[in-house]
PyMOL CGO cylinders between C-alpha atoms (Angstrom):
from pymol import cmd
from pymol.cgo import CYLINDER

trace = [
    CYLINDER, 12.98, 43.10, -14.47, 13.87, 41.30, -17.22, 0.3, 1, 1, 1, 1, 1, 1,
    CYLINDER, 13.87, 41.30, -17.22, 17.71, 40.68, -16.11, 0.3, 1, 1, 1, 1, 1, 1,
    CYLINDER, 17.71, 40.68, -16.11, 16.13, 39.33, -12.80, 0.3, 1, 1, 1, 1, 1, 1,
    CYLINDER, 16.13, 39.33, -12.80, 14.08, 37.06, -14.47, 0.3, 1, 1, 1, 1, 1, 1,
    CYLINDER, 14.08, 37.06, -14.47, 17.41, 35.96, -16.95, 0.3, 1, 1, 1, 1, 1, 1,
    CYLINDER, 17.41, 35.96, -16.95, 19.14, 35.20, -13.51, 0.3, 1, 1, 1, 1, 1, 1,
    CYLINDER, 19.14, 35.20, -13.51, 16.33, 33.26, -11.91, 0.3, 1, 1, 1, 1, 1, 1,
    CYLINDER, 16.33, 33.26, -11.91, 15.41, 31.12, -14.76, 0.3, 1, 1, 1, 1, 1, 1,
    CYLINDER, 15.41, 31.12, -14.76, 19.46, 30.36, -15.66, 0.3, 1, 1, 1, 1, 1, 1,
    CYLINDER, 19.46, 30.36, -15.66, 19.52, 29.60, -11.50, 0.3, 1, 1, 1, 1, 1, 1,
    CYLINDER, 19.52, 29.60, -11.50, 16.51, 27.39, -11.97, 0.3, 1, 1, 1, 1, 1, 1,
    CYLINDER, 16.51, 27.39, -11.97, 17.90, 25.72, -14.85, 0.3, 1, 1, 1, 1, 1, 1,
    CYLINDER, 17.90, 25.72, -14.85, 21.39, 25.15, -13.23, 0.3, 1, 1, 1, 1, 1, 1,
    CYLINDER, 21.39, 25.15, -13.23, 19.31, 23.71, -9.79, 0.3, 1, 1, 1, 1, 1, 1,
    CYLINDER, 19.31, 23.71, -9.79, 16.94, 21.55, -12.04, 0.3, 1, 1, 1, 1, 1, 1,
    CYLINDER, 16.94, 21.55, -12.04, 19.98, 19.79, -13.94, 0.3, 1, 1, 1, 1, 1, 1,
    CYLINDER, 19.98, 19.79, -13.94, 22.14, 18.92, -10.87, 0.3, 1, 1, 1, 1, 1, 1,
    CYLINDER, 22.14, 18.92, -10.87, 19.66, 15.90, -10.01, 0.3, 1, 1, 1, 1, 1, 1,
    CYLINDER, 19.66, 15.90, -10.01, 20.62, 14.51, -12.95, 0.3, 1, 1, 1, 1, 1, 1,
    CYLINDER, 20.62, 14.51, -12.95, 24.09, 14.30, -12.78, 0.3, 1, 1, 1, 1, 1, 1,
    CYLINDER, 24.09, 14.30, -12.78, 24.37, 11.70, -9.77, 0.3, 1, 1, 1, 1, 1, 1,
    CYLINDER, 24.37, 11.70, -9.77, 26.37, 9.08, -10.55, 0.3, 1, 1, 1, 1, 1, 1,
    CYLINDER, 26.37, 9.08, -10.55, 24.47, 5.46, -10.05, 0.3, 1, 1, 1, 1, 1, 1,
    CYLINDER, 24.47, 5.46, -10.05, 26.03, 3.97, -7.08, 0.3, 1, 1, 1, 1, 1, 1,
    CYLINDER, 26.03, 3.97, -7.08, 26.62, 0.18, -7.63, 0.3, 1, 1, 1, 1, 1, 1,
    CYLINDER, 26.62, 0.18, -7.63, 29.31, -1.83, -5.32, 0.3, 1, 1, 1, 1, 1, 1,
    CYLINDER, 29.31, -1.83, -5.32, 31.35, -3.80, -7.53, 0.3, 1, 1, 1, 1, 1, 1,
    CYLINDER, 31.35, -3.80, -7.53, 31.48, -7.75, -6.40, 0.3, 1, 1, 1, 1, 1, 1,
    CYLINDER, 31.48, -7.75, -6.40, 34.36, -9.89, -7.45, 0.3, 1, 1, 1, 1, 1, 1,
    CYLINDER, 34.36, -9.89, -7.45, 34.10, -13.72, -7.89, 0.3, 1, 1, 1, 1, 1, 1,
    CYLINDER, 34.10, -13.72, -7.89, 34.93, -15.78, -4.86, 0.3, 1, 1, 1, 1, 1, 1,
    CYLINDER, 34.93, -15.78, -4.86, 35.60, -12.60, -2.65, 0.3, 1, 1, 1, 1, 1, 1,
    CYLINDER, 35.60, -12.60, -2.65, 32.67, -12.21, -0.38, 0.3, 1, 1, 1, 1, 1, 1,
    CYLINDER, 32.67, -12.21, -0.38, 34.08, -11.96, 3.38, 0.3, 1, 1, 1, 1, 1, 1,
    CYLINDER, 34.08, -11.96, 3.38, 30.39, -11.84, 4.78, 0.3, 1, 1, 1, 1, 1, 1,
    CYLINDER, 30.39, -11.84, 4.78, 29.18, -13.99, 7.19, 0.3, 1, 1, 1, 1, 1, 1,
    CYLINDER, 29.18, -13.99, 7.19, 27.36, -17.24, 5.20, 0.3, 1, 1, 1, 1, 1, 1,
    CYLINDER, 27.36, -17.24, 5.20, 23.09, -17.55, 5.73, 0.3, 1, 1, 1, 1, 1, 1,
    CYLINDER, 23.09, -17.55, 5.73, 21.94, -20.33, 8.08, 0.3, 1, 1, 1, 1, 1, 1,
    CYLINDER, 21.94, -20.33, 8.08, 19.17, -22.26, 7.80, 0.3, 1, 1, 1, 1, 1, 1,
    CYLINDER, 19.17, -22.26, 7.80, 16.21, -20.52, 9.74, 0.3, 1, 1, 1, 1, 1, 1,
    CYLINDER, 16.21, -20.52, 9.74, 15.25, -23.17, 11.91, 0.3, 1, 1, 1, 1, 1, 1,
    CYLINDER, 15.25, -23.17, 11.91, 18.83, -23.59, 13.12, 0.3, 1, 1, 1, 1, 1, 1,
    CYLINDER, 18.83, -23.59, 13.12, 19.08, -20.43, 14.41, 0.3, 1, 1, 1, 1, 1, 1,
    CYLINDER, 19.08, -20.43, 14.41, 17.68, -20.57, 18.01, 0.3, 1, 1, 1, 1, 1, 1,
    CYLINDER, 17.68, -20.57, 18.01, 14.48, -18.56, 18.83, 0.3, 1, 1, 1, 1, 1, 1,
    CYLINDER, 14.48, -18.56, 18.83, 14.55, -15.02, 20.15, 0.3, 1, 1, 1, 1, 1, 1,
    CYLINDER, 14.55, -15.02, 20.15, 15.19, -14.31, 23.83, 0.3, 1, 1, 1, 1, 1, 1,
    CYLINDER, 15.19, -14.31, 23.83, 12.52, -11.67, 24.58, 0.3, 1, 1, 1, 1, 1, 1,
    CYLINDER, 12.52, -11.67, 24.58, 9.70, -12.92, 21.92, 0.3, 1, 1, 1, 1, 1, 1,
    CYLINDER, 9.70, -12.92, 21.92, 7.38, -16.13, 21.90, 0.3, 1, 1, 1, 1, 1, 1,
    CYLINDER, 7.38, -16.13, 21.90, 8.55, -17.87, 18.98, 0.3, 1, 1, 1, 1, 1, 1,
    CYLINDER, 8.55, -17.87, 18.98, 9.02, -21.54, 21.19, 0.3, 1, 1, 1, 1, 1, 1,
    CYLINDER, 9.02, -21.54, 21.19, 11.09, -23.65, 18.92, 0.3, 1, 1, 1, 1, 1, 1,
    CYLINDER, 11.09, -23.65, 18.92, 13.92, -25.96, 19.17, 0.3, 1, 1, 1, 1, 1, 1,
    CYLINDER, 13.92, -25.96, 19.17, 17.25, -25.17, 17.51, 0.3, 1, 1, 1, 1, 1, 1,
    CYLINDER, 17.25, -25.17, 17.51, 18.18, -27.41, 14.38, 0.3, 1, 1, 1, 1, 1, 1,
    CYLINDER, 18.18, -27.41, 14.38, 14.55, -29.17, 14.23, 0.3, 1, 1, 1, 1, 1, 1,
    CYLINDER, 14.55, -29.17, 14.23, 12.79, -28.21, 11.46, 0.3, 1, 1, 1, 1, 1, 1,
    CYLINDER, 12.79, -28.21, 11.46, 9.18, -29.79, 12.10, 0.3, 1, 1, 1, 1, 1, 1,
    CYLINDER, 9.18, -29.79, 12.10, 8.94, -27.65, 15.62, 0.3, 1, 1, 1, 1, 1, 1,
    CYLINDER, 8.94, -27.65, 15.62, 9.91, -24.34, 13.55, 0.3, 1, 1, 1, 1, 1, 1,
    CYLINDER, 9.91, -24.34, 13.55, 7.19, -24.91, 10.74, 0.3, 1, 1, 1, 1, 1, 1,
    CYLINDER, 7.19, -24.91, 10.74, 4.69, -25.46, 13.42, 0.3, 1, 1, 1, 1, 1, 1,
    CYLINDER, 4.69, -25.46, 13.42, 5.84, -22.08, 14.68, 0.3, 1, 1, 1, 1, 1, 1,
    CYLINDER, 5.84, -22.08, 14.68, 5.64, -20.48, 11.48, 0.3, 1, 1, 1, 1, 1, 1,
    CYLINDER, 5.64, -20.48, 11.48, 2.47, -21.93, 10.69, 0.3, 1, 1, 1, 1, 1, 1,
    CYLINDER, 2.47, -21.93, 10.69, 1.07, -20.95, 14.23, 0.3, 1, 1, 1, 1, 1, 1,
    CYLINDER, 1.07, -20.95, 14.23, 2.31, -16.99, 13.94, 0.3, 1, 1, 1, 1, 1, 1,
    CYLINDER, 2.31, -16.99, 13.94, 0.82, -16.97, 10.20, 0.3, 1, 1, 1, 1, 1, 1,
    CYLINDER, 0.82, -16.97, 10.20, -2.78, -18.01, 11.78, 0.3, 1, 1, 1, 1, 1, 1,
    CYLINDER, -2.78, -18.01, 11.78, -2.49, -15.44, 14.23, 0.3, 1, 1, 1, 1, 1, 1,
    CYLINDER, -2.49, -15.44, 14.23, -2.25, -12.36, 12.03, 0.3, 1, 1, 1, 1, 1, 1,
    CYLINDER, -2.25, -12.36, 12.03, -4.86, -14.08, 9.94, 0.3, 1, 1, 1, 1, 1, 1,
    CYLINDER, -4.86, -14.08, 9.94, -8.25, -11.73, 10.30, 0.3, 1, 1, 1, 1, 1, 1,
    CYLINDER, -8.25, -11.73, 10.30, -10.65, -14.48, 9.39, 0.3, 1, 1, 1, 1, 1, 1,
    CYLINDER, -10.65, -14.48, 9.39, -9.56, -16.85, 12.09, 0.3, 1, 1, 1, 1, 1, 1,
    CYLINDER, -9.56, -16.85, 12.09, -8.65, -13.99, 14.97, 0.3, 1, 1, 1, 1, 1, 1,
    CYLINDER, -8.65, -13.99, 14.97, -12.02, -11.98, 14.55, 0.3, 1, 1, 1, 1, 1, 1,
    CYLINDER, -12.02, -11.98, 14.55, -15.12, -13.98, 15.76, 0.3, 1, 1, 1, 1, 1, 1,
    CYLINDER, -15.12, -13.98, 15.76, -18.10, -14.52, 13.30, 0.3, 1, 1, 1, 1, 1, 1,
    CYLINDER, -18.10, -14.52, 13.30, -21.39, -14.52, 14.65, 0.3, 1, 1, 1, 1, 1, 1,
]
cmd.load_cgo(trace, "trace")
């Protein structure tokens, strides 16, 4: 019994300690080396195809309005009626 329990608890050990040995896994950047593609402004991007966002490409004014519009929306206090 007691070599059983020896072989368990060094198994248990040996399982318990692997976690800790993962090595942290960071991806190295170097200076002026970035080949992704560059962020655009939001509201020049032009609004989805299938949703309702109605905005005009490159006019910021007409996207805020939309912005502003979809915030109320999934606001609780002005969708749910008061009585």
């Amino acid at each position: 019994m007691s070599r059983f329990f020896l072989i368990s608890l060094s198994l248990l050990f040996t399982l318990a300690t692997l976690g800790c040995t993962e090595e942290t896994q960071v991806t190295m950047y170097k200076q002026g080396k970035y080949k992704g593609k560059r962020d655009e402004l939001p509201w020049n991007s032009a609004p989805l195809a299938y949703g309702t966002a109605q905005w005009d490409k490159g006019d910021k004014t007409s996207w805020e309005k939309q912005m502003s519009k979809r915030v109320m929306a999934q606001n609780e206090n002005v969708r749910i009626q008061h009585p």
